[in-house]
Each structure stands twice: as C-alpha cells, then as structure tokens.
C-alpha positions as CSV (number, residue, x, y, z in Angstrom):
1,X,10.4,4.1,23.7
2,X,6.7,4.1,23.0
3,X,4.8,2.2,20.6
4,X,1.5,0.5,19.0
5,X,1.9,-2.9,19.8
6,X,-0.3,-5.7,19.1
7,X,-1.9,-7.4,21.6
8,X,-4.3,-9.5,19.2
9,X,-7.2,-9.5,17.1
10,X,-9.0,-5.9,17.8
11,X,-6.5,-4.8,20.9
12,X,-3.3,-1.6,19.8
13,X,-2.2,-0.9,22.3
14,X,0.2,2.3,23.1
15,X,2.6,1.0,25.4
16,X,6.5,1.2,26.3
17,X,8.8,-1.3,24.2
18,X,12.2,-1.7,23.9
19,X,14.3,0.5,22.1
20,X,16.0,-0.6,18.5
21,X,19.0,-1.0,18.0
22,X,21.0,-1.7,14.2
23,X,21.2,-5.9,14.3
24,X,22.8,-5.3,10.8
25,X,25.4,-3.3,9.7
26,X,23.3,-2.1,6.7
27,X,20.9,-1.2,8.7
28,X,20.4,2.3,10.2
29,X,18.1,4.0,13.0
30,X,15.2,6.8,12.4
31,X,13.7,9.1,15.0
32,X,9.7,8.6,13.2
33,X,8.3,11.9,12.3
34,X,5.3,11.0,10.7
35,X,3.6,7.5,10.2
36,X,-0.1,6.1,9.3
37,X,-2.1,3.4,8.7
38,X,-2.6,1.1,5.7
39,X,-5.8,-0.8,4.7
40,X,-3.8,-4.2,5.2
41,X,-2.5,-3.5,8.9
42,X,-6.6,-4.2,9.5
43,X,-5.8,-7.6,8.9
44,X,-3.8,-8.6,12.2
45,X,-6.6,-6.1,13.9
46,X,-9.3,-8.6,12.2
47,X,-7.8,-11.7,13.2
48,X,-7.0,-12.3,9.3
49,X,-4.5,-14.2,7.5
50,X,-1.5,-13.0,5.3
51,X,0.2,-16.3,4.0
52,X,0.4,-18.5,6.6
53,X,-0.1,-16.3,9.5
54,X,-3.2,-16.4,11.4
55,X,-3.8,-13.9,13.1
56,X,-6.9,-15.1,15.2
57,X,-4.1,-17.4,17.1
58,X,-1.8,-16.4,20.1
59,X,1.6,-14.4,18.8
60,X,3.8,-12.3,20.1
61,X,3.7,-8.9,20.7
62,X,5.3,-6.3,17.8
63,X,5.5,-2.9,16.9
64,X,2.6,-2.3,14.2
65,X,3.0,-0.2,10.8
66,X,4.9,-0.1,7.4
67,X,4.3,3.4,6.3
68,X,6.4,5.8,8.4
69,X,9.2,9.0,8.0
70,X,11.6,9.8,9.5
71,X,15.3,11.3,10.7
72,X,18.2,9.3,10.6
73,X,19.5,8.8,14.0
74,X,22.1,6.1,13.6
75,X,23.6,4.6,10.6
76,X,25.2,1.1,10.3
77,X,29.1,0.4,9.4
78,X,28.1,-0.4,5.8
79,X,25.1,1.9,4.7
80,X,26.3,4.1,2.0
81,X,23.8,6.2,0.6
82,X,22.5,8.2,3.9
83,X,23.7,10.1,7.3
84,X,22.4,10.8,10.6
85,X,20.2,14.3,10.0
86,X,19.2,12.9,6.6
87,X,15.3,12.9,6.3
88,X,14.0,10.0,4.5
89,X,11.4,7.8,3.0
90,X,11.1,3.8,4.2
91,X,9.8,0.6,2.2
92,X,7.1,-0.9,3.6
93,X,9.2,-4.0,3.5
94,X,12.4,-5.3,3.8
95,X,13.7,-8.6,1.7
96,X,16.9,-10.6,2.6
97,X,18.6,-7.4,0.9
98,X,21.4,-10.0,-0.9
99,X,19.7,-12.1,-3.7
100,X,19.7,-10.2,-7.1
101,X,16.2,-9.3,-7.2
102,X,16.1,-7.5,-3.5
103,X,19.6,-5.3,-4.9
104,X,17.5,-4.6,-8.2
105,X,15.2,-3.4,-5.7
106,X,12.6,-5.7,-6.2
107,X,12.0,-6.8,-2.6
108,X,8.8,-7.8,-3.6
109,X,10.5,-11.2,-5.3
110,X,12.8,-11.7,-2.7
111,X,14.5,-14.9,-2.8
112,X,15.9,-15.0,0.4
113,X,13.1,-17.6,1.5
114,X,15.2,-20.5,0.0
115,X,17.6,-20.1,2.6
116,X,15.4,-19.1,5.4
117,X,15.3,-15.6,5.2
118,X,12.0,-13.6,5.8
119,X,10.7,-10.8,3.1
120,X,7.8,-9.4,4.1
121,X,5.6,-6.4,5.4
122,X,7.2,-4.3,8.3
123,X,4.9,-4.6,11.2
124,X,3.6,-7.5,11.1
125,X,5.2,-10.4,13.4
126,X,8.2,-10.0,15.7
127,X,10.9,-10.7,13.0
128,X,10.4,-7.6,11.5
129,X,9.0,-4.7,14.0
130,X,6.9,-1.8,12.5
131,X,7.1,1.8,12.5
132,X,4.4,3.0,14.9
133,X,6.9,4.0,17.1
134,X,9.2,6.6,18.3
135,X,12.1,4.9,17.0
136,X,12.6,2.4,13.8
137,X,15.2,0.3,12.5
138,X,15.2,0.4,8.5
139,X,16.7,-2.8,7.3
140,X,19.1,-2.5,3.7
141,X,18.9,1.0,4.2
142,X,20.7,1.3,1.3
143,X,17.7,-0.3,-1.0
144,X,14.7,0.2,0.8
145,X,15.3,3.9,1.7
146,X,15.4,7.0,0.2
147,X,16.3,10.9,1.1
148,X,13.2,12.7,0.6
149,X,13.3,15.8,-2.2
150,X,12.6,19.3,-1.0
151,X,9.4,20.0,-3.5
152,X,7.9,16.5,-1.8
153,X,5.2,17.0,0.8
154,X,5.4,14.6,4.1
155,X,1.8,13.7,3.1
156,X,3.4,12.4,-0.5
157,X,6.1,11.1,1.1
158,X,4.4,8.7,3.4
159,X,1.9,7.9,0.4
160,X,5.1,6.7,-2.0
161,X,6.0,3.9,1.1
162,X,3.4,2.2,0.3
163,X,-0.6,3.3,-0.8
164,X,0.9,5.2,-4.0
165,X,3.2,2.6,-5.1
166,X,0.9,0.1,-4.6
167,X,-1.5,2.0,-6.7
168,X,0.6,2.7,-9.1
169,X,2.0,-1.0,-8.8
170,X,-1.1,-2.1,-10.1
171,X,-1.6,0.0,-13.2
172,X,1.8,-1.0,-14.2
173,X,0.7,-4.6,-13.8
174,X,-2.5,-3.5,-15.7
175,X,-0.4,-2.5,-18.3
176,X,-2.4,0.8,-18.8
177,X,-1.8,2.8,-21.4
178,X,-2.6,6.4,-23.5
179,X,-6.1,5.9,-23.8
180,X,-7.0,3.3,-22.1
181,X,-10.4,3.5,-20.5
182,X,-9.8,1.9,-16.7
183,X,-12.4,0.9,-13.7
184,X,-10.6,0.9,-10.5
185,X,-12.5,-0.9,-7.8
186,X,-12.2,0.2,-4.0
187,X,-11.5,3.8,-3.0
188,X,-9.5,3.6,-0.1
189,X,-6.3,5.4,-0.4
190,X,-4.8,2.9,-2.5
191,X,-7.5,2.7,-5.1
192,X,-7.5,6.2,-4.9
193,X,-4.1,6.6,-5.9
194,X,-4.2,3.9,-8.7
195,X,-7.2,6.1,-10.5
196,X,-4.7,9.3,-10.0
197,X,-2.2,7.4,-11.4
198,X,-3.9,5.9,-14.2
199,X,-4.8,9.1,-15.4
200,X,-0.9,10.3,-14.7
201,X,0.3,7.8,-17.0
202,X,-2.3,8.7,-19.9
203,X,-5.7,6.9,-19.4
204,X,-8.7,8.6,-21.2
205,X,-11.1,8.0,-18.8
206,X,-11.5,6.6,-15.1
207,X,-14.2,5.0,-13.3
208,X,-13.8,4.7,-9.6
209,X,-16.3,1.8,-8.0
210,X,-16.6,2.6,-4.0
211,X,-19.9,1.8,-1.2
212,X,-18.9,4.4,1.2
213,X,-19.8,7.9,-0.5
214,X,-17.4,9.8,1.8
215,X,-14.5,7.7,0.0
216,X,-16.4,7.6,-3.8
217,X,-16.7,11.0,-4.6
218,X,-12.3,12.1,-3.7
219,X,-11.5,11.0,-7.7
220,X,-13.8,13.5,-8.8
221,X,-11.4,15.7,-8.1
222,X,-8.9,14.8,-10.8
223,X,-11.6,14.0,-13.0
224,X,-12.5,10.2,-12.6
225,X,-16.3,8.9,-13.3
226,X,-17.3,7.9,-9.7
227,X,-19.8,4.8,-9.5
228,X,-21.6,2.8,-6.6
229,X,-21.2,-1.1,-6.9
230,X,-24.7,-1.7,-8.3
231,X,-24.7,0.5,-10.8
232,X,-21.1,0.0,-12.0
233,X,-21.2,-3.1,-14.5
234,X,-24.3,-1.3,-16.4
235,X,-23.2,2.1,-16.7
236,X,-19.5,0.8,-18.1
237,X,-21.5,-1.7,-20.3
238,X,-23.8,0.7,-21.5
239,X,-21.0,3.8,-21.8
240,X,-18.9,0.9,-23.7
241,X,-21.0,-0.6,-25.7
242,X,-21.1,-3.7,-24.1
243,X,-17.4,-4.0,-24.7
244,X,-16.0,-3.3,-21.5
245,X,-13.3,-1.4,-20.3
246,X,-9.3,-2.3,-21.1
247,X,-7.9,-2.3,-17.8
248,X,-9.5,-2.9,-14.2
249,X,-7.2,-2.5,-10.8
250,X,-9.0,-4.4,-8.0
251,X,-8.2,-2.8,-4.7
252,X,-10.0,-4.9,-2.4
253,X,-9.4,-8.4,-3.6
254,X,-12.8,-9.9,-2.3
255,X,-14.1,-12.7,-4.5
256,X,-17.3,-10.6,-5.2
257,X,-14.5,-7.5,-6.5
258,X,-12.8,-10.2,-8.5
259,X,-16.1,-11.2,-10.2
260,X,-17.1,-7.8,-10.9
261,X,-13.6,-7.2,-12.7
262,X,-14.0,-9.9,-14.9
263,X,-17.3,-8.8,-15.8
264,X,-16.4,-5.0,-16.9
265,X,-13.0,-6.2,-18.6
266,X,-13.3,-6.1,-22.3
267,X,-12.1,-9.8,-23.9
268,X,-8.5,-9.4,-24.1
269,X,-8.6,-7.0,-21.3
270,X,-6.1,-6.8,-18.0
271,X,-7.0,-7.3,-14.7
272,X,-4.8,-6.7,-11.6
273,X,-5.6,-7.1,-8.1
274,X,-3.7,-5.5,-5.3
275,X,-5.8,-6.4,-2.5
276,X,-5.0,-9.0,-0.2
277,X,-6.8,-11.8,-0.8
278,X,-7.7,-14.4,1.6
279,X,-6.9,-18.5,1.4
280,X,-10.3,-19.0,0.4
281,X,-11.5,-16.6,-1.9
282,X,-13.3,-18.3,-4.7
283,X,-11.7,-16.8,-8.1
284,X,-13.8,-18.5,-11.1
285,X,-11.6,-18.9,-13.8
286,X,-13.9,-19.8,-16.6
287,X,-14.8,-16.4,-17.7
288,X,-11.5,-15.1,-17.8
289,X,-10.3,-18.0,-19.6
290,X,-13.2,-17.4,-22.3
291,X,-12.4,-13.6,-22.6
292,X,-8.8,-14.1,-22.6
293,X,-8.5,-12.0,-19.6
294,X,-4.9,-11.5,-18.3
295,X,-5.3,-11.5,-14.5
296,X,-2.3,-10.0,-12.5
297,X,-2.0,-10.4,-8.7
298,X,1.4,-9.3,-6.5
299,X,2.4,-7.6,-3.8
300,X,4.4,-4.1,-5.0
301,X,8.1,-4.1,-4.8
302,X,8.1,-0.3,-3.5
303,X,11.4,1.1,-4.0
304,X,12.1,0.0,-7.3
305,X,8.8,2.2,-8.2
306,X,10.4,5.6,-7.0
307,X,12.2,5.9,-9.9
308,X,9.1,6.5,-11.8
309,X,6.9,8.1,-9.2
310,X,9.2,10.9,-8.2
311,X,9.2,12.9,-11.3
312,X,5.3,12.4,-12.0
313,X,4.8,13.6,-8.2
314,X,7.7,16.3,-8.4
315,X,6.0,17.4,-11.9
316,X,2.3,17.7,-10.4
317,X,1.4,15.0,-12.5
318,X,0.3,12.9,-9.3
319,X,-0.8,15.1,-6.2
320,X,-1.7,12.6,-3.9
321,X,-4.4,15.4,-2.3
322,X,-7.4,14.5,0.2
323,X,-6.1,11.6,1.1
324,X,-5.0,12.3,4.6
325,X,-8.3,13.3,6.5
326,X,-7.4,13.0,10.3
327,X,-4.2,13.8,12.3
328,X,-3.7,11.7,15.0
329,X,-0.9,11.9,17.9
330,X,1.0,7.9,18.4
331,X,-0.9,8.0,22.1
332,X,-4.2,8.0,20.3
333,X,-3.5,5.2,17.5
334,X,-6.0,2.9,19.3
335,X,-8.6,5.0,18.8
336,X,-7.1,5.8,14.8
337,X,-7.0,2.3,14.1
338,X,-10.5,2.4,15.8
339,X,-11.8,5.2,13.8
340,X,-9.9,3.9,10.3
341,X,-11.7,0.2,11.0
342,X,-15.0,1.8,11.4
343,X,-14.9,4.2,8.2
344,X,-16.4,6.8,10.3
345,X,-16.4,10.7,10.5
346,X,-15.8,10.6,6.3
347,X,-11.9,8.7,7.0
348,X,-9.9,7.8,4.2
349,X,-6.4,8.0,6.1
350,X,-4.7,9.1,9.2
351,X,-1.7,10.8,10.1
352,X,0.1,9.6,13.5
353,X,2.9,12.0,15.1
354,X,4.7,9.9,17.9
C-alpha cells in the first residue's frame, strides 16, 4: 500500500509500506476513506517530545495519523460489534483493550503499562502504525470503533476521533456549566471545538483567545467573543469586573497559555489544559494555589465521549462547520503537513483522500 511515513524531524514522506494485516483477533481492517491531520502529529514533524519519545533522535519509520474513516475490509475472529462493508469511526488511540478502564472505554487510563503493554496515540512510533494510509488496522475494534450514523457528516465524523472530543474532553474537565462564562485559549480546530462545545453544553458567554486572525475570527460564527493575546486578560477583567472568568480550556499548553489562564480564572475557577505540554514547561503554581484554582491536565479517552457527543452533534447542537479548509489527496500530505505547519493560505484543517 501507500502511505505518509515518517522519515524524521520535518521529512512525510509518501511512499509504499507494507500492507496490514489483523495481529489480533479483535482487531479488524479498514480501507481509509478520509483522514487529516491533528495539531499534535506536528510534534514528531518538529522533532518534539511526547513522554519519553524524542523525536529529534533516529527511529523507525511508521505510518503517521490518528484521525482517519473508513470501510471495514476484514474483521478479526472475535470482533463483535462490526462487519466488513460497515463504515466507521476510529479512536485516535488504542489501550491494552483488557484492563477495566480501556473496556469502560477509557483508553485514556489504560493500565496495560504495568504489564508492558503500550496505550498511546495511533501514529506515532512503530508499535502502533497510523492511519495516513490506504489501509489501517483498528486495534479493540470493538471499543475504540464505532459505525457512523446516517445524519453524521464525514467532516463530523473525523472531527469526533479526536479534535471534537478533545475539545469537548476539556470542558468536561473544566466542569463547565449553564452559565458559565468560559475563555478558551488557542483556535486551532481543537480549541475551536471546545468554545462550540462549551456553548453546546450551556455556557453564557465565550471568549476565544487566538494570534492568527484567519483562525480567531471562525467562533464568531456560533457566537463566541473573539480576542487577540494582548488584549485578552484586560478585556475579560474589565467585562468581569476584575473577577475573571469560571472556566478556561488551554489548547496550546505553552507555559505563557498556562500563565495567561491562571490569570483570567476567577478564584475558585477551573482550568484545563489539553495541549501537549513539553518536559520543561514552567507551570508556576503559586497563583493557583492562592486563587484556589483547580487545574486539570489529560489526554481525552475518545470513545467513551461518543456517548455524549453524538446526540449534541445529531441534534445540531454542535456543528463542527469551517473547520476543514483544504482537501488534500494522500500523495500530497507532504505538502499538507507542509501547509498545516506553516498556518498559511487561512488553514485550520485538512482533509486527505488516499
């Protein structure tokens, strides 16, 4: 088959690569229909760290991606809930698919590690080969994939793999409720989705904190307060009356993001931060220890959040609109991851057809 396959910091490359083929009898095989890029598959193309993988250091090659669709094409001995022609959603991750939390669906606190098993990301080392590719093996088919509704979009679909749930991972984390004023900083496609979301669940008001104007101005469209970085902490302390705002969702996770959280959350206000942080980003913890800030960090166990996404998606509630913004065929990814890294031509998110 053909794939993107990482060749090191800065170098996709589209290039032929072994076929899969089901190591696991609960696994099963899709032919990708769609698939795109997320915000932390820049990491490998930076030379970045996630955990203890560094990136900048000599690895081998894999298959790239954890946001992909697809048709079933082979299903393993003991996969119950799906059959080949079935068109479904993926996880962005897999677990060890046995301890308790991965069959609650909460792949995210996989305890497989204790006895060497590997949870983690799709697409990013060897163990566990992405989806930018013509063909995919889903792993624990039967928890981290799902048939996709009629009334759902492919454009939803691939946004409730990962950017959606993460976004909506971290208002649930944020413990947003009716009424809540929020401040959602970054408006990539995940922040972007956590202000939609925030308002799905009953917020009162939104602001959305983004440099790139192309990006900052989408939430206006479902009725957030759209700021630039500077003038964010005095316009929320001035709207507030220098009380700050109950919730912020940090979608960047850059020590200078984290500070600027802690500054517009009211005392006894939530913080959550979904984006990846580095080993040594500085997070000062005497502020939010003064303002008796809850701060929330994670990763998103996706499929567990399906339950309550579908219906708010299905309902309207969550559109998930001008998110995707170029269309890209697989033989060009180098040039999407390209065009994605550089935040040029107004990008938020691209859509690869193998």
């Amino acid at each position: 088959m053909k794939a993107l396959v990482f060749n090191g910091p800065g170098k996709i490359n589209y290039e032929d690569f072994p076929d899969p083929s089901i190591d696991d009898d609960r696994n099963l095989i899709i032919q990708v229909t769609k698939c795109s890029i997320c915000g932390s598959d820049l990491h490998p193309y930076h030379g970045d760290k996630i955990g203890k993988k560094d990136y900048s250091q000599p690895t081998e090659k894999f298959c790239t991606g954890h946001e992909m669709i697809g048709e079933v094409v082979e299903v393993g001995k003991a996969v119950k809930n799906h059959k080949v022609g079935d068109k479904i959603m993926v996880e962005a991750g897999a677990g060890c698919g046995e301890c308790q939390n991965c069959i609650k669906g909460k792949t995210n606190l996989c305890t497989g590690y204790t006895v060497g098993k590997i949870a983690t990301a799709y697409g990013l080392t060897a163990n566990l080969q992405g989806g930018h590719a013509d063909y995919f093996q889903v792993h624990n088919a039967d928890i981290g994939a799902l048939k996709i509704p009629d009334d759902v979009t492919d454009e939803q679909a691939i946004l409730l793999t990962d950017a959606l749930a993460t976004g909506y991972y971290g208002v649930k984390n944020a413990n947003i409720k009716k009424g809540d004023v929020v401040a959602v900083i970054g408006q990539g496609p995940v922040g972007l989705m956590a202000a939609e979301a925030a308002y799905a669940v009953g917020a009162s008001k939104v602001y959305t904190i983004e440099p790139n104007e192309s990006r900052r101005f989408k939430s206006k469209n479902f009725g957030a307060i759209p700021l630039a970085p500077d003038e964010a902490v005095p316009t929320i302390m001035e709207e507030t009356k220098r009380l700050g705002v109950d919730a912020v969702i940090d979608a960047v996770g850059k020590s200078v993001t984290i500070k600027q959280a802690i500054k517009m959350a009211k005392f006894g206000g939530r913080v959550s931060i979904l984006g990846i942080i580095q080993p040594d980003t500085a997070i000062p913890l005497f502020y939010p220890q003064m303002k008796s800030i809850t701060i929330h960090g994670g990763i998103a166990g996706i499929a567990e959040l399906w339950t309550d996404l579908l219906p708010l998606v299905q309902q309207g509630k969550i559109k998930g609109e001008n998110v995707f913004t170029h269309q890209f065929d697989l033989k060009d990814g180098a040039e999407a991851y390209r065009l994605f890294e550089a935040q040029e031509d107004g990008v938020m998110k691209v859509m690869m057809t193998p």
